[in-house]
Structures are given as C-alpha cells and as structure tokens.
C-alpha positions as CSV (number, residue, x, y, z in Angstrom):
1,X,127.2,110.9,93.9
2,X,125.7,110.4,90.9
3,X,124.5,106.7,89.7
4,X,126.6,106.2,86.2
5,X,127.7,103.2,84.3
6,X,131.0,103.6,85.6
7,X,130.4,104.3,89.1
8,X,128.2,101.0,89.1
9,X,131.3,99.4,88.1
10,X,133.8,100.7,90.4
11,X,131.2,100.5,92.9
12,X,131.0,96.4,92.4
13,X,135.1,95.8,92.8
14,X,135.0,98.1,96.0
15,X,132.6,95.2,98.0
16,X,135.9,93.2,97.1
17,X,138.1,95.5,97.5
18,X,137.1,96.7,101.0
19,X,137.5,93.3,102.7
20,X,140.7,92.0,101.5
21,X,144.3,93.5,101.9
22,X,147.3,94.5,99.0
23,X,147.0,91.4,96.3
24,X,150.2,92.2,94.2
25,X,153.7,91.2,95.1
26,X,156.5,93.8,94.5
27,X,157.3,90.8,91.4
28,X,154.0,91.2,90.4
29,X,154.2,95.0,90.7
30,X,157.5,95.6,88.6
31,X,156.1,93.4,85.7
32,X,152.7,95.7,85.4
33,X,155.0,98.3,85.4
34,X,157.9,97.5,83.0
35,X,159.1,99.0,81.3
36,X,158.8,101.5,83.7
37,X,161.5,100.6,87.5
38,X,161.6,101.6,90.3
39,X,164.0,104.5,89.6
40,X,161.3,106.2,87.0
41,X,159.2,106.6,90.3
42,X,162.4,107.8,92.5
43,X,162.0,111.6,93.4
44,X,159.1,112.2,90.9
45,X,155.6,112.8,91.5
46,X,153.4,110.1,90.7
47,X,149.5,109.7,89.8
48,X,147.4,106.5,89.7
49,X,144.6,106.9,88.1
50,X,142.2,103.9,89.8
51,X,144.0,102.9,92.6
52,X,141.5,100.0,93.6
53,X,142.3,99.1,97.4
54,X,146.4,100.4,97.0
55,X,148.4,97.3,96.2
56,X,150.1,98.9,93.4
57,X,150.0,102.7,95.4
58,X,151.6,100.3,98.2
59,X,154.9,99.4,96.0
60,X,155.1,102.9,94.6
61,X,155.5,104.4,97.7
62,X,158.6,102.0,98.6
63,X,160.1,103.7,95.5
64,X,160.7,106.9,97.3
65,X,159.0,109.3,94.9
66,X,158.7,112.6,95.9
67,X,155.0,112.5,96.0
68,X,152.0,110.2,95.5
69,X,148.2,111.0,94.5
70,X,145.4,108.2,93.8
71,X,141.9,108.9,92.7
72,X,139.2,106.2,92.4
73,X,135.6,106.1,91.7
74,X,134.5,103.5,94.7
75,X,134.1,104.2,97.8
76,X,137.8,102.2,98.7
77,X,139.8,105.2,100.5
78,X,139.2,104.0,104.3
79,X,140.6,100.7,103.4
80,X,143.5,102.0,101.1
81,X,144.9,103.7,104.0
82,X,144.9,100.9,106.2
83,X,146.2,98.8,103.4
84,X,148.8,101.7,103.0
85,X,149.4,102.3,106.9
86,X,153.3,102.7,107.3
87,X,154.5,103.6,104.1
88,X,157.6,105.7,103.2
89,X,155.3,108.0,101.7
90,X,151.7,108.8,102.3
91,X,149.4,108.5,99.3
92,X,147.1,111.6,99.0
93,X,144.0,109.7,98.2
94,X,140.5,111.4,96.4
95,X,137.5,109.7,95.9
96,X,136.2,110.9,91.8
97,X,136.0,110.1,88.2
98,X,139.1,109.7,86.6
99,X,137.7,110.8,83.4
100,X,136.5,114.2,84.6
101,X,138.9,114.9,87.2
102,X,142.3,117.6,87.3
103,X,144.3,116.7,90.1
104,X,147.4,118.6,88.4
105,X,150.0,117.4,86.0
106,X,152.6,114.8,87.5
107,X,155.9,113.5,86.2
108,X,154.5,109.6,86.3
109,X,151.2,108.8,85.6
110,X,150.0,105.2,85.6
111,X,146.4,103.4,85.1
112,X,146.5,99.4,85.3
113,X,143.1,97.5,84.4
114,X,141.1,100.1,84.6
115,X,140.7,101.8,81.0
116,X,138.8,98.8,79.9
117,X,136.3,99.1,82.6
118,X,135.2,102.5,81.5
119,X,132.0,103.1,79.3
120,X,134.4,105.2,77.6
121,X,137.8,104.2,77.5
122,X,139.3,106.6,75.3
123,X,137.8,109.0,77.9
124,X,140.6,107.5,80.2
125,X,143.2,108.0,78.5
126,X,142.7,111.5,77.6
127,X,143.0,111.8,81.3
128,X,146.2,110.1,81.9
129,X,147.6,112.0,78.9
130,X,145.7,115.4,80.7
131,X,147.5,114.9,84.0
132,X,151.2,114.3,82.7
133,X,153.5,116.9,82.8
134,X,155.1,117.8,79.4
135,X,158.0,115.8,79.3
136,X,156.5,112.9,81.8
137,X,156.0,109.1,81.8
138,X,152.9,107.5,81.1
139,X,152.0,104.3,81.2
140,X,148.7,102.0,81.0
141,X,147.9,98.2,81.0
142,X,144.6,97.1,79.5
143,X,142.5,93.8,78.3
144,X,143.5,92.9,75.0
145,X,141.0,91.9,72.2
146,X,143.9,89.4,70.5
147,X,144.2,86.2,72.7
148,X,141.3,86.2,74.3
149,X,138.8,84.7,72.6
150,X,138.1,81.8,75.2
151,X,137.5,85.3,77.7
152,X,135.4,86.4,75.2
153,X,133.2,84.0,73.9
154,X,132.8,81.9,77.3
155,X,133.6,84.0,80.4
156,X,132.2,87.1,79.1
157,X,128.7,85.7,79.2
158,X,129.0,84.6,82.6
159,X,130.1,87.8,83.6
160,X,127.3,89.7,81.9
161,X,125.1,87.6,84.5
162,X,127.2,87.9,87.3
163,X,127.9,91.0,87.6
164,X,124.5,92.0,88.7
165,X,124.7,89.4,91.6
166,X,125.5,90.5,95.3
167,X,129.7,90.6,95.3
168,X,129.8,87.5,97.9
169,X,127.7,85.5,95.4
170,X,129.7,86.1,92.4
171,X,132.8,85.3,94.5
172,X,132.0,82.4,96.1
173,X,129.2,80.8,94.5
174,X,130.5,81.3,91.1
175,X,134.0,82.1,90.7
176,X,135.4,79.8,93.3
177,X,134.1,76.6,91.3
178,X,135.2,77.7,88.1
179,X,138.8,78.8,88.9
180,X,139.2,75.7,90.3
181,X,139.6,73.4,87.2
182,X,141.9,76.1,85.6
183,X,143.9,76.4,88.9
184,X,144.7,72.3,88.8
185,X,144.9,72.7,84.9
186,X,147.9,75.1,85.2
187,X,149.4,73.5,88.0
188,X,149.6,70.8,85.9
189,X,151.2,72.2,83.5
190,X,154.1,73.5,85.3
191,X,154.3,69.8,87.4
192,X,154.9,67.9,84.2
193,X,157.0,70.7,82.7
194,X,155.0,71.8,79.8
195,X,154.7,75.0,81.0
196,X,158.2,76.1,79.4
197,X,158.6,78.1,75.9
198,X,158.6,75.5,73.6
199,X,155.9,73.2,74.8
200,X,154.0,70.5,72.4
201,X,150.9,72.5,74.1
202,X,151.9,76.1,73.1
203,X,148.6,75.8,70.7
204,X,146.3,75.8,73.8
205,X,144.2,79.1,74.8
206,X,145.5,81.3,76.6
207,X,148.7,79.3,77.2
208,X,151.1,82.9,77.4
209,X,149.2,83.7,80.8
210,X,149.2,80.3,82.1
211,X,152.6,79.9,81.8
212,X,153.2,83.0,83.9
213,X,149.9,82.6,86.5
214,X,150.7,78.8,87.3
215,X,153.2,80.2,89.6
216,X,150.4,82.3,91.6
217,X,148.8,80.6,94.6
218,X,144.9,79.9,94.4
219,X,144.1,83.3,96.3
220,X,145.6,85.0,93.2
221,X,143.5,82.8,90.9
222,X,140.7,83.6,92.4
223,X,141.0,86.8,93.1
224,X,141.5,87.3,88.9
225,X,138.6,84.6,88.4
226,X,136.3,87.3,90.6
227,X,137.8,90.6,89.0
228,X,136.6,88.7,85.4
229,X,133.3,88.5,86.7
230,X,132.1,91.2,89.0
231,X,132.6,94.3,86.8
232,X,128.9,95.7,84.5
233,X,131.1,96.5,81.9
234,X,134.4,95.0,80.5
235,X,135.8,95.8,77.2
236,X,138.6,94.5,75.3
237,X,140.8,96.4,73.2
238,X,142.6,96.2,70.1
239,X,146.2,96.8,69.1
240,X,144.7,99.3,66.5
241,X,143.5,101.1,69.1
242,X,146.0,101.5,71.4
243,X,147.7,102.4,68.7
244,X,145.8,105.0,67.2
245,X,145.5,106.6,70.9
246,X,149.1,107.1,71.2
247,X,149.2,108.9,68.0
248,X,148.0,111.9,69.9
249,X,150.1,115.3,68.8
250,X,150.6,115.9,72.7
251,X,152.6,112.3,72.9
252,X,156.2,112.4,71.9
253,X,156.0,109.8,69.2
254,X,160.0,108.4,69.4
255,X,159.0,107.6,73.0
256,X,155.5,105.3,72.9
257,X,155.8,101.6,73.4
258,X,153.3,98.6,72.9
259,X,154.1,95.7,74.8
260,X,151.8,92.2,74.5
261,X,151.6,90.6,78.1
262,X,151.5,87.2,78.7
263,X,149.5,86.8,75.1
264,X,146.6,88.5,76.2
265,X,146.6,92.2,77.4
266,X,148.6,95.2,76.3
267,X,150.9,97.5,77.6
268,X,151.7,101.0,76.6
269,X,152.9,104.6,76.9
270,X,155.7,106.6,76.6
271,X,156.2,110.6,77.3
272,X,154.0,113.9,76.7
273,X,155.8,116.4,74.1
C-alpha cells in the first residue's frame, strides 16, 4: 500500500487501536449519533466510513440493520472482528481509503472523528455524500475550530511532536501525565457541583466538554488525551465550512442539521436529494 499522509495517520491510531477493546458505551454511542436512534439504523443498510477498531460498528449492529459495511485505512480489521465477535449482525469489513473508495450506495452512512484527520477533508465528505443512496441519512461528527482554542494553541503543538513518536511513547510517557491534571480538574468540578448549567465557572475553556466527560472514568480520558496526540495531521473545522459543504445540490437542503457538541465539535447531515 502506498505511503500517504493519510495512511501515516490511520496507520498511528491502529498501534492503539489493535491492543485495546470497544471504547464507547451504547450512551456514548447514541449521543455521537443523535440525532440519528437506533430506529434510523433498524432494517437499513449502513456504512461507516472509518471504523477505527469497531466500537461504534459494535452498537450498530445491536440496532438490527439489515446490513453493515466498514472501511478503514489502518491495518485494524483482525482486531475489529474480535472486538465484533458475537454480534446480531456481522460487519463486512474492507481495509481502503475512504476518500477513493465505492463500496455502493447505502441508506445510512456515518463518519465520526475522522474527516478532520484527512489531508483533505472535504475529500471525505464527498465520499459520505458518494455512498448514500438518494433519499438516505448522513451524518458526520468533526473537531470544531470554535471552542477550542486551548486545543489549539497548547495541545496542538505537543501533538505536532508527538505524533512522530513510537505509539507506546506518546501514550504513556506523554499523554498519561498530562490527562492527569485535567482528569482531577473535572472531577472536581462535578464533586463540588460546578459542573451544572449555570456555574460561576461557565467562563472557563472548554467547560461544555468537561461538564459532559467528568462523568467518564480515566481510561476514557486517556484514551481521548492519546487520540489528541498520536494523529500527523489534525484539523479543525469551521461552522462556515460545514456549512458551505452541506450546500451541496445532491443534499436535500430542508433536511441538513448543525449541531455544536459539548462547545467544541460539530455535528451534521441530513439526506441526499
């Protein structure tokens, strides 16, 4: 396989990927997904386009769709499937570029935090709106430029450094101390109760997210802490953006939806014309 920016990248979260087990709870699941339930996937054919190691593939499947494909770029699929292993319905799984490839057109597509890991992330979501059926549900989540200035401006440079680290290193030499501050810091929060809508604190960076994280356990905070800092490339998108992607004449536009998560990432779609 060709060596590509984007390969590199996908490459780096497999060495994660292929040593740990599903990471996302069915709550953790539904709320990537919303608006989209469990009764969108019911019966329909569903694409994820960057399925990682199957966490999310492994909730879709206990939605009894009719039929499930993933594609990913790293080299993930022997672990997926034992991630996967007794499953309503077996994921057909490929190993490719989402940008270039045509697996068909499906009645659900979905790609969650992987657009802005692309060199070219407009590129990806040609490719989710390519594989919908006309009429279908699409739906992505991505990094948002808004609210995430303290991402920006002080993780971002760290990342630039280690992402070109061996995996274990960036993990655990790297990631594990500096999650640990931010994993007491929200605890914190939510222990004296400022962790609620109208907080004194509200002002603080990043305060959305760690409202709704400082209810994960520390293998969830780490695990994000690592996914921050072990891709080459990471991008952040603007509103505008989005925006201006889902003014695409193949989108029905009285269906599209833009959705700010937890004050710091977008989600979006709606249905191909």
């Amino acid at each position: 396989m060709t060596r590509t920016p984007d390969l590199e990248t996908a490459q780096a979260f497999a060495e994660s990927w292929n040593r740990i087990g599903s990471v996302y709870s069915r709550e953790q699941f539904l709320q990537f997904m919303a608006p989209l339930t469990p009764d969108d996937f019911r019966g329909r054919q569903v694409l994820e386009l960057g399925f990682g190691n199957g966490s999310l593939l492994y909730h879709v499947a206990h939605c009894a769709p009719a039929k499930v494909v993933g594609i990913d770029l790293g080299d993930t699929i022997e672990q997926t499937r034992r991630n996967l292993a007794g499953v309503p319905v077996e994921p057909e799984l490929h190993r490719g570029d989402l940008t270039t490839a045509d697996l068909g057109r499906f009645e659900v597509v979905y790609c969650v935090g992987v657009i802005h890991h692309l060199q070219k992330p407009a590129a990806g979501f040609a490719s989710v709106i390519r594989h919908t059926k006309s009429g279908g549900r699409f739906h992505c989540w991505v990094y948002a430029h808004e609210g995430n200035g303290v991402i920006r401006f002080v993780v971002d440079p760290v990342r630039r450094i280690a992402s070109r680290l061996p995996w274990w290193v960036t993990k655990y030499v790297i990631a594990l101390p500096l999650v640990t501050p931010y994993f007491l810091y929200a605890k914190l929060l939510r222990a004296f109760g400022l962790d609620r809508a109208d907080s004194p604190v509200r002002w603080l960076p990043l305060f959305e997210y760690t409202r709704w994280v400082a209810g994960e356990g520390f293998r969830f905070f780490h695990h994000v802490a690592f996914d921050q800092l072990v891709a080459p490339c990471t991008r952040y998108l603007r509103k505008s953006a989005v925006e201006q992607w889902l003014k695409d004449p193949k989108i029905d536009q009285t269906s599209t939806y833009v959705l700010f998560r937890n004050g710091n990432s977008w989600k979006f779609g709606g249905r191909k014309a």
